[in-house]
C-alpha positions in Angstrom: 75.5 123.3 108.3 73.2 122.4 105.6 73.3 119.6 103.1 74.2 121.6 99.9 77.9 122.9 102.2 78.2 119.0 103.0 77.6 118.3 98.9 80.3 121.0 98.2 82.8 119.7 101.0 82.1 116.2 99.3 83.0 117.7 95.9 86.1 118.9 97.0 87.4 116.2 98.8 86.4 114.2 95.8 88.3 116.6 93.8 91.5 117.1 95.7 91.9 113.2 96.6 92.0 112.2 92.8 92.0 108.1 94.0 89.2 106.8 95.0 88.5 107.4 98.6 85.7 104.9 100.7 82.8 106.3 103.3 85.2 105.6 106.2 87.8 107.8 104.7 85.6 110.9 104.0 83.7 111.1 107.0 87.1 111.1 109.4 88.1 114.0 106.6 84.5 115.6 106.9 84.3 114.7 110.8 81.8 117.4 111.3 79.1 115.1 109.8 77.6 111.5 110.1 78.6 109.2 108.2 75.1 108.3 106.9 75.1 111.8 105.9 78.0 112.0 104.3 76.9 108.3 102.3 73.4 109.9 101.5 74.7 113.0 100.0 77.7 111.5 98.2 74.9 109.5 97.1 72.5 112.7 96.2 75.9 113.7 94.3 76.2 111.2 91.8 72.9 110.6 90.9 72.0 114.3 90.0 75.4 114.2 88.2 74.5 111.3 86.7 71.2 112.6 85.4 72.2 116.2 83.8 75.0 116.6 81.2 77.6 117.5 84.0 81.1 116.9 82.9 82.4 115.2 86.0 80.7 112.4 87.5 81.7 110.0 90.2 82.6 106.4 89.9 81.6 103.8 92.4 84.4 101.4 92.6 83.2 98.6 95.1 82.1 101.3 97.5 85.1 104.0 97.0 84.0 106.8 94.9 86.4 108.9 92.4 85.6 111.9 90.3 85.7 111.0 86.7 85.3 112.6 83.3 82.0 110.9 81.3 83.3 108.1 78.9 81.5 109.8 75.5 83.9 112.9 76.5 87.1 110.8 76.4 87.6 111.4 72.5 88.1 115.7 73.3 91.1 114.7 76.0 93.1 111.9 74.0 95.6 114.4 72.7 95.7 117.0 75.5 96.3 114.3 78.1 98.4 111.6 77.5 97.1 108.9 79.8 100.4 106.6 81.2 98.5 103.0 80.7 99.8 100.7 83.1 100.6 98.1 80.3 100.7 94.5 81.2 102.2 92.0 79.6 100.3 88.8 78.1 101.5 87.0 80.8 100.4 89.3 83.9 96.9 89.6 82.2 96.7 86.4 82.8 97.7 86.2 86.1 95.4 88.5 86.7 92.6 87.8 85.4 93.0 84.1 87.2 93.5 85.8 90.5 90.3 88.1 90.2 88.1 84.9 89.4 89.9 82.7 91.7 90.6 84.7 94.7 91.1 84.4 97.2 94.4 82.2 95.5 98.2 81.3 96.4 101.0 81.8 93.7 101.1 78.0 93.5 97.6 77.8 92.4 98.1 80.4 90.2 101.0 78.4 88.8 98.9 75.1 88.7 96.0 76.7 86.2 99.2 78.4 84.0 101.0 75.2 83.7 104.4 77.8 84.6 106.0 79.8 87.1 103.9 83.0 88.0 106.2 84.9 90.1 107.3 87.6 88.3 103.9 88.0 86.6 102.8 88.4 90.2 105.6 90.9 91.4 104.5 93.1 88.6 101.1 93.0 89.6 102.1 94.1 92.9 104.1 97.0 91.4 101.4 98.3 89.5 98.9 97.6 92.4 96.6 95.8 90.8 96.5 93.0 93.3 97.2 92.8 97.2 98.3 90.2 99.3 95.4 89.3 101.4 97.1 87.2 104.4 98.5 84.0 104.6 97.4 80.3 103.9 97.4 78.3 107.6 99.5 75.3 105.7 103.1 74.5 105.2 105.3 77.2 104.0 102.5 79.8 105.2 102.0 81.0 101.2 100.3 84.2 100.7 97.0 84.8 99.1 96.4 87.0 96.7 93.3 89.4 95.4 92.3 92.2 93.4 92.0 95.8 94.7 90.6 98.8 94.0 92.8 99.8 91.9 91.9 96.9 89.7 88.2 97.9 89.6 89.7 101.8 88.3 91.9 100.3 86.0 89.6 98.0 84.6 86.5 101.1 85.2 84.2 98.4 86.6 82.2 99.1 90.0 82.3 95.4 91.3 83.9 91.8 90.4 80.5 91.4 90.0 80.8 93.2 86.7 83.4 90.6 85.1 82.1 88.6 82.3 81.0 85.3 83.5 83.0 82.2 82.8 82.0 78.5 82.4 84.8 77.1 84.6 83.2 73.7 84.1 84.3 72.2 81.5 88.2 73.0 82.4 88.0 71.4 85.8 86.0 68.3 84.2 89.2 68.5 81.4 91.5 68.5 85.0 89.8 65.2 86.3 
């Protein structure tokens, strides 16, 4: 089987998955390949799609990879698709955005930076699986620790948390002492 049939089974798991779906995933899907040359084509795949005025391109979210439409385009689909935002509340955005630059981080923490109760800000999350609980703490009560997820990156259309605007959490912590 040559690399173009790989490129095309790529596209159409790509396709048919609609989420974003890691290297792991698509080479037990595609098991009739490598993974290295399943990576290196899906990698062939976004760049040339990148590079000419294709319609779909794929996003790297933190290493799982989605078909997408390009962002300029977005303005021709607003009234033919009515995108269901996940809406969040002022509350859960700012749960979340202290558990994406704080996490790994228990509810209590959470709680400490709010100055309030953060639970149902955090069950929401949950619902809308924008965070995950990521194991336990090895103290007292055993409280669970919380991150982002992929979903996050999608939701937020970033590749990494490296992509978050940087914060000076300095001068808060100094306010704290």
């Amino acid at each position: 089987m040559d690399k173009n049939y790989l490129k095309g089974l790529i596209e159409e798991v790509l396709y048919i998955w609609a989420d974003p779906i890691d290297i792991d995933d698509l080479s037990k899907i595609i098991y009739d390949y490598e993974k290295k040359d399943i990576e290196e084509a899906l990698i062939e795949i976004k760049n040339e799609r990148d590079e000419r005025p294709s319609g779909l391109v794929i996003r790297d979210y933190n290493k799982a990879y989605k078909f997408t439409t390009r962002d300029e385009h977005n303005k021709y689909f607003e009234k033919v698709v009515k995108k269901s935002e996940k809406k969040l509340s002022s509350s859960a955005l700012e749960t979340l955005s202290i558990i994406a630059y704080k996490q790994p981080i228990t509810r209590a923490e959470v709680d400490k930076i709010r100055g309030v109760n953060s639970q149902s800000s955090i069950d929401t999350l949950l619902d809308k699986d924008l965070i995950e609980e990521r194991g336990r703490l090895d103290k007292i009560g055993k409280p669970i620790i919380y991150g982002t997820n992929t979903n996050f990156l999608e939701y937020f259309n970033i590749s990494s948390l490296d992509d978050l605007p940087e914060i000076d959490f300095t001068s808060e912590e100094e306010d704290e002492d």
